[in-house]
N, C-alpha and C positions, 0 to 999 in steps of 0.2 A: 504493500500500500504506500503510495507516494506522498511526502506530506509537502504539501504548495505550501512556499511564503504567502502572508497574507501583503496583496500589493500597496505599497507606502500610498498612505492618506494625499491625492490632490494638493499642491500647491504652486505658488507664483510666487515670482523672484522681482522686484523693482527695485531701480536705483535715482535716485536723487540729487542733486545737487547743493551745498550751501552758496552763498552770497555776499559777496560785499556790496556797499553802497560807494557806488563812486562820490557821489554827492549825496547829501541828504540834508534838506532846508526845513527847516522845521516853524510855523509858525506858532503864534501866542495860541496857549488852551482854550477851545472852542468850550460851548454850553454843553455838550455831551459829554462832557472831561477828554474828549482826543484831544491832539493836537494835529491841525494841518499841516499835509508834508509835500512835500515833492523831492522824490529821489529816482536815482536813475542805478537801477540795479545790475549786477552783473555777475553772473553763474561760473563757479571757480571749478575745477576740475576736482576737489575733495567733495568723499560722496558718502549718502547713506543707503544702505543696502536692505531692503523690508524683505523677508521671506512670511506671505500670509498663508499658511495650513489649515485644510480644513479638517474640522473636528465636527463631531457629533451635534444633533441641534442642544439647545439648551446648557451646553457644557459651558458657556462663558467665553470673555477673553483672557488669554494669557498671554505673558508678553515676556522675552528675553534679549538679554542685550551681553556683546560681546563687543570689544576693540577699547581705544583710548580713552579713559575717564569712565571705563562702562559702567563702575559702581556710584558716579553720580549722576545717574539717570533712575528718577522713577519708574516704579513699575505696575503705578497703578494708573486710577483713573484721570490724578493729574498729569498723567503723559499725554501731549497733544495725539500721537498716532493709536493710543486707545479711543480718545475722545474722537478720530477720524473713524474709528469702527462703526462708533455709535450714530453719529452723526449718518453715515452711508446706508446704515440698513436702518435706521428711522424713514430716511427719505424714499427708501423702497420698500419698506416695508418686510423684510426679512429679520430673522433671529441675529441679534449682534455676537455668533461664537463664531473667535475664530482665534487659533494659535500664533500668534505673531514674532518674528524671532528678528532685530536689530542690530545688523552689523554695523559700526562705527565709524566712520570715516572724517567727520567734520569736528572741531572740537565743542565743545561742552562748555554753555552761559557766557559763550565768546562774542555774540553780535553776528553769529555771520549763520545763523537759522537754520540751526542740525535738526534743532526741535522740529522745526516748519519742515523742512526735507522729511523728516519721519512722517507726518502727516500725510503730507500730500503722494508719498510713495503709497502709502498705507491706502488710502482712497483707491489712487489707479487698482493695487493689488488686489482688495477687494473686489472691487468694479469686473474684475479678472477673474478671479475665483470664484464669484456668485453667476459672473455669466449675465450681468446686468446693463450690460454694453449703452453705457449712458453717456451724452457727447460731450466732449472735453469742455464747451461753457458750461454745462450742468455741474459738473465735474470740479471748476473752476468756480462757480456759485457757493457751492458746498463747503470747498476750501478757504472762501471768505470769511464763513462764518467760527472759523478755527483761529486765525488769527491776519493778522494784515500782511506777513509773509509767505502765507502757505500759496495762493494763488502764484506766486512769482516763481517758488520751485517748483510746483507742475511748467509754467511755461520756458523760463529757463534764456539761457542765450543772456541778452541785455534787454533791456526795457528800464521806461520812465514807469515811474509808479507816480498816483497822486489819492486827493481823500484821505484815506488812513496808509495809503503804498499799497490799496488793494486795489485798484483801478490802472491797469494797466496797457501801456500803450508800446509795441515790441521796435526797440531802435537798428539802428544798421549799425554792423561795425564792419571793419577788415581787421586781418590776421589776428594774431595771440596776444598775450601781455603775459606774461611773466612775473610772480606776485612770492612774496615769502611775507610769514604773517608770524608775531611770537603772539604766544598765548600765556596766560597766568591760570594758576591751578584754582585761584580763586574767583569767581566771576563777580559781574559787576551787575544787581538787579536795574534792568532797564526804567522800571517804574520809580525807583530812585534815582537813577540819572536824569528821568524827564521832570521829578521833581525840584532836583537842581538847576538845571537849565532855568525853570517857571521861577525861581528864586536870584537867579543870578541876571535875567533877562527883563523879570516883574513883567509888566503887559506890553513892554514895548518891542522884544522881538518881530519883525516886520514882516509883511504879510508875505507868505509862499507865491502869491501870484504876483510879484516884480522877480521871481528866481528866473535869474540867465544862467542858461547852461549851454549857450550857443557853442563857446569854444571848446567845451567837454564833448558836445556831438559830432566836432568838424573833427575835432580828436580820435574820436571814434569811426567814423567814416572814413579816412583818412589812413587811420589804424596808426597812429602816431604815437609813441610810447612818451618822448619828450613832453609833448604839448598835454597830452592825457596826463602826466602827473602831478605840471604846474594846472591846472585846472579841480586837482578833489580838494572837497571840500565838506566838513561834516561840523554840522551848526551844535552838535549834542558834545564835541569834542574839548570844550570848555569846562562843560561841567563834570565828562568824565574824570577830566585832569583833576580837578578840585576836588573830585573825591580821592581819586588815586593819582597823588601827586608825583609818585615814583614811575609811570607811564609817562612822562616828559624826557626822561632821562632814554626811556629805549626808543623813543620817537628823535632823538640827539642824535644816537649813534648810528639809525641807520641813514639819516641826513649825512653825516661825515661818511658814511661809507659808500656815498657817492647814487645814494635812491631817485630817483627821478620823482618819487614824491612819496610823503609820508602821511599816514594819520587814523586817527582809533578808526577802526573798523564797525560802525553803527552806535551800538549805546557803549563799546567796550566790555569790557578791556584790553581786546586783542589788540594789536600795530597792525596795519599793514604796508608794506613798503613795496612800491612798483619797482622792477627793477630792468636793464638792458639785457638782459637774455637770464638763461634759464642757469649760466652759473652765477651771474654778478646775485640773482638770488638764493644761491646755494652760500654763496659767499657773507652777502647780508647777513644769514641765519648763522653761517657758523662763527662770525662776530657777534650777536648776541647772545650765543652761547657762551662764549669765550670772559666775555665780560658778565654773563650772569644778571642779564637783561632781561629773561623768557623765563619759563619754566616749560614751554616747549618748543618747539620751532616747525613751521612746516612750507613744503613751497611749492607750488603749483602753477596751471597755466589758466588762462580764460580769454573767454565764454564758453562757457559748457553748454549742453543740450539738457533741455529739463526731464522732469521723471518719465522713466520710461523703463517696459516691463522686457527681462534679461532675458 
């Protein structure tokens, strides 16, 4: 009598992208407690990896994580790519089980939206797995409602974002860019950064609708690594500094070490620093290493392509 494996439970593989902001202009806090922004995002080649398995109806979500920092990642239902399960099978109306397994690639409470990459993978994955073949603006609807950057890792590449960064509009670029980023072990809560800012700015912060970003997009079109660097700019960088005043010193070094342009990566506290090719950013990294600038270092290339199933 022969005894059959029983065949491994269905599942789908999606990958992600995180993001820097090249720009991000942030106006005074509106009546809704947001504040208005206009940024111009751009998809980095570090990624997160969703594997969603299917499990039995009624069994629940579970959810595991593996790679850099994987033990400061919740595992419950304040994880955005839990809350993507729920959120997808309300809107279709199916049982929210499903086994979710998180490989690492983006860093952790850095500004640059590993959380949102786990979301918005998570959607597709499901979308996948259920067989509920719904169209990427639905898709895209859904991920608005998770946070203001989940939208931007399903679409991916470069784009303006504006409203909360959830309103997206996808820009032209040519070629690569070349990026090395230090991270801190500690992260920086964004809600406290924008509080700063509201405190450091009081109501006069000026309005997102005079934001020029004409030379950032000729930058980009162009694919000018020069002009792209003297052009970023991030309005929350101030107040990230003020909280963590030792992030000026690693935004120094990689200025001296020749960046074509530096600075906090969205609320921080990562750096990031544009570099001339893919060593001069190997090189950045292993200067702040050296000086003990980071507590990690990483370096990559961009525009990426946004989630999509492996």
């Amino acid at each position: 009598m022969s005894h059959l494996a029983a065949a491994p439970a269905p599942s789908v593989r999606v990958r992600a992208p995180g993001k820097i902001n090249l720009t991000l202009r942030v106006g005074p806090v509106a009546d809704d407690g947001y504040h208005p922004l206009v940024t111009v995002f751009q998809a980095v080649a570090l990624h997160e990896e969703i594997t969603a398995t299917e499990v039995p109806e009624g069994a629940g979500i579970s959810l595991t994580v593996e790679g850099p920092q994987a033990d400061r990642v919740p595992l419950d239902a304040s994880n955005l790519a839990w809350q993507a399960v729920e959120a997808i099978a309300r809107h279709v109306g199916l049982d929210p089980s499903v086994a979710l397994h998180i490989a690492k690639g983006v860093p952790v409470a850095g500004g640059m939206a590993g959380g949102s990459a786990d979301a918005a993978a998570t959607l597709l994955a499901c979308d996948a797995l259920w067989g509920t073949a719904l169209p990427r603006e639905e898709l895209a609807g859904l991920a608005a409602t998770l946070g203001s950057d989940v939208p931007f890792a399903l679409l991916g590449h470069t784009a303006v974002g504006t409203g909360r960064g959830h309103l997206l509009t996808p820009a032209m670029t040519r070629g690569e860019f070349h990026w090395a980023f230090a991270t801190r072990d500690d992260g920086l809560s964004t809600p406290a950064v924008y509080r700063r800012f509201d405190e450091l700015t009081g109501p006069t912060a000026p309005s997102v609708d005079d934001a020029d970003d004409n030379g950032l997009m000729q930058a980009l079109r162009a694919g000018d690594p020069t002009a792209l660097g003297e052009a970023l700019q991030n309005d929350l960088e101030a107040a990230a500094l003020d909280l963590r005043p030792e992030l000026a010193r690693t935004l120094q070094i990689a200025r001296d070490g020749g960046a074509l342009g530096v600075m906090v990566s969205g609320s921080g506290p990562t750096v990031a620093a544009l570099a001339r090719s893919r060593q001069h950013a190997l090189a950045l990294a292993a200067t702040w290493t050296a000086e003990d600038a980071a507590d990690a270092v990483w370096c990559t290339t961009a525009p990426a392509p946004g989630a999509r199933v492996l």
